[in-house]
N, C-alpha and C positions, 0 to 999 in steps of 0.2 A: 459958811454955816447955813445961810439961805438956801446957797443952790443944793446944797448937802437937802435939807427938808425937801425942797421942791423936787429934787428927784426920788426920795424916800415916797413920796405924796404920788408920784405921777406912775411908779412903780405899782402901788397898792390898786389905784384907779384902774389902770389896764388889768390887775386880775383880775378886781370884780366884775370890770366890764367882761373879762375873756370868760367867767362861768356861769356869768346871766346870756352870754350869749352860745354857751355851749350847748349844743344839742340832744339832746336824749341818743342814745345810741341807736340806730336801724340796723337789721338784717332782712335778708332775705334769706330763701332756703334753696338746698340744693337735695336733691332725692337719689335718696342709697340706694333702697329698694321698692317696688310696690307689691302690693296683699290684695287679695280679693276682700270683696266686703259685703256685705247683705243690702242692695240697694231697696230694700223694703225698712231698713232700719233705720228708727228714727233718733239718732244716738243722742244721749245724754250725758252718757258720762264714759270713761274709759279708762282701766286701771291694769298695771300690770303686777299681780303676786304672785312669788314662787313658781316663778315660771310662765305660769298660767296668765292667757291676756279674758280680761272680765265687762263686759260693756251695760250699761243700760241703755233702755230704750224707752220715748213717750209717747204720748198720743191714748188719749183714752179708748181702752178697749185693745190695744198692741203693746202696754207698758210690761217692762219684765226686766228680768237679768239672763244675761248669760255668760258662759265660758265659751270662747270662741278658741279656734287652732287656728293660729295668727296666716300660719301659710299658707292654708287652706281654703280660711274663711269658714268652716264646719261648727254648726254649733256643736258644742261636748254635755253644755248642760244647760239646762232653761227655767226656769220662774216666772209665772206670770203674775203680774202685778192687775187685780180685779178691779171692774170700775167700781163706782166714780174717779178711780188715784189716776192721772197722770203724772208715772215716773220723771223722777230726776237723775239730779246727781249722784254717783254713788262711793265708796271707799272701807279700803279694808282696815282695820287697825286692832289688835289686841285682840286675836279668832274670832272675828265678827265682821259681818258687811253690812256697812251703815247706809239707807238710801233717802234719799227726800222726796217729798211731794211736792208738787207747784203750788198749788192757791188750797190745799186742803189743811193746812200748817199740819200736817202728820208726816210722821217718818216713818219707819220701819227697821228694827234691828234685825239679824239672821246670825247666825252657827254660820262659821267657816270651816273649814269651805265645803261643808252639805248642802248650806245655803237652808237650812231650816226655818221657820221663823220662829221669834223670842220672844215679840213686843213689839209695841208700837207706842211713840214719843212724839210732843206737840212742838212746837215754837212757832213765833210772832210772823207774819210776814210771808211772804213767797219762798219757794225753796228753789234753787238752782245748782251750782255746784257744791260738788266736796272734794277734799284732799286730806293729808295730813304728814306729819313729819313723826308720827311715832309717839310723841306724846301730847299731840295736840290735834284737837281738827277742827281744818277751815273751810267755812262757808260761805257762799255767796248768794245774794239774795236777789239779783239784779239792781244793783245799787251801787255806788262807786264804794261801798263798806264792806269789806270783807269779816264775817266775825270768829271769833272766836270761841272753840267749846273744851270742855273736858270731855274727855273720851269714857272715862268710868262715868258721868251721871249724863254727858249729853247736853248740860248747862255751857251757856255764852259766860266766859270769862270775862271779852272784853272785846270791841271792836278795833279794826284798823279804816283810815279812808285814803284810798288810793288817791295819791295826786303824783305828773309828771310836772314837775314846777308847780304854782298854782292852781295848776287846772283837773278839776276833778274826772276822772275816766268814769263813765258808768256803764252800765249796762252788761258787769262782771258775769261771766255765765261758768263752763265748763273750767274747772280749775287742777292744775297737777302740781306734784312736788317734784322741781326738777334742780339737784345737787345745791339745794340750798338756799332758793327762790320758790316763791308759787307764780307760776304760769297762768293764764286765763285766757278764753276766746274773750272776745269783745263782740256782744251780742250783735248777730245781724252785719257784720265786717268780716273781714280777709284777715285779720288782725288778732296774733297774741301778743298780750304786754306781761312784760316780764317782773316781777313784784317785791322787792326787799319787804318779808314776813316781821319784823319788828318794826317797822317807822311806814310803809305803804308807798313808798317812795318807788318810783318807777326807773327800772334801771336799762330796759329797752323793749324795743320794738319789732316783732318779728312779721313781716310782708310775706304772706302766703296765695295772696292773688295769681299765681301764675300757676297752681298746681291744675293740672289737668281734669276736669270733671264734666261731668253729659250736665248741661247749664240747661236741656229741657227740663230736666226730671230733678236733678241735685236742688236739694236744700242748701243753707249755709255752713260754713264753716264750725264743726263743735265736736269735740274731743282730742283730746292731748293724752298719749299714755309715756311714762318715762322707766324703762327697765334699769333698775340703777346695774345689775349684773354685770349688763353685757353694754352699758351707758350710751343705749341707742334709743331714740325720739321718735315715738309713731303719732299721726295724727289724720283724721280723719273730718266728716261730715255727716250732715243728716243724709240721711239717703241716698250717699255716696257708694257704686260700685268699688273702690278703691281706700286701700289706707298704705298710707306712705312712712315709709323711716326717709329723715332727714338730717339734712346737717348744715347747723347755721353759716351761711355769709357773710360777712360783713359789709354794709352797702356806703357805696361812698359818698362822701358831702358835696 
């Protein structure tokens, strides 16, 4: 009966040793296609609707939206966003394009897809990314808290804070819905983390340091678009010549 516990005991020990030592999952990427891209554009954010791929752009005084033709690279339709705003994040949900501003706590609602505008809405804090799942929308602030809003009034329901074990990621920026995750760049890194939207919990790591970019001119890594149609992953940079479809790797331990 001893040895019977002693091995029930040493049994238990080993898992939890095996899932405090398991690792967050890593990929890397592999590139389906490449896209031309507007290497004047300072991307912000990147969404794909009804076909149509949608970008913002910051920088005060260049902030705007547009409709881009992915294969082309051609803008189709354009917005400018007037100073003082420098554009954010942006996202569609419920015939409306919702955008954020950085350090003005103002947003901006629009008509989809005329892109008219409706309104304008405040909240607390820096604005960075958006996303959403259809009946909700998430933002990021640059903060390892992702929050959350109601889509009919705009209000924070409630926040999540990302952690991969106990360690907080911060520095959330461009954020997408991809098959039931939200995505994010990691401000200022080669680096999307991958996001469980109910608990914040981090379920991997995607290594995009190898994509090809002019490292005179290119900015950082920032936009992620996810076409759920046709279930292909574009992503791109600030001032990137180039936007790439990819397709995750698994990287070994």
């Amino acid at each position: 009966m001893i040895r019977y516990h002693a091995t029930v005991i040493l049994r238990f020990l080993f898992v939890a040793l095996t899932v405090c030592w398991a690792e967050t999952p890593r990929y890397s990427a592999r590139i389906v296609k490449t896209f031309p891209h507007d290497p004047n554009a300072f991307t912000q954010g990147l969404e794909f609707h009804g076909g149509g791929l949608y970008e913002s752009t910051g920088m005060v005084g260049q902030s705007g939206i547009r409709k881009v033709a992915l294969d082309s690279g051609k803008v189709l339709q354009q917005l400018r966003v007037s100073p003082p705003f420098f554009g954010e994040g942006i996202t569609i949900v419920k015939g409306q394009l919702i955008q954020l501003t950085w350090q003005h706590q103002t947003g901006f609602v629009y008509k989809f897809p005329e892109l008219q505008f409706v309104k304008q809405f405040s909240y607390s804090g820096e604005g960075w990314g958006l996303t959403n799942d259809g009946k909700q929308i998430y933002m990021s602030d640059g903060t390892a808290q992702i929050r959350v809003w109601d889509p009919a009034t705009l209000k924070e329901i409630r926040r999540i804070t990302v952690l991969d074990g106990t360690r907080r990621i911060d520095a959330l920026n461009e954020l997408e819905w991809v098959r039931g995750e939200i995505w994010a760049n990691v401000w200022q890194t080669d680096q999307i983390v991958r996001i469980a939207p109910a608990t914040g919990k981090v379920l991997g790591w995607i290594d995009l340091s190898a994509l090809p970019r002019d490292r005179s001119t290119a900015d950082v890594l920032n936009g992620i678009a996810f076409d759920a149609a046709t279930n292909r992953v574009i992503v791109t940079g600030k001032l990137w010549s180039k936007v790439y479809q990819i397709e995750l790797v698994p990287s070994k331990n």
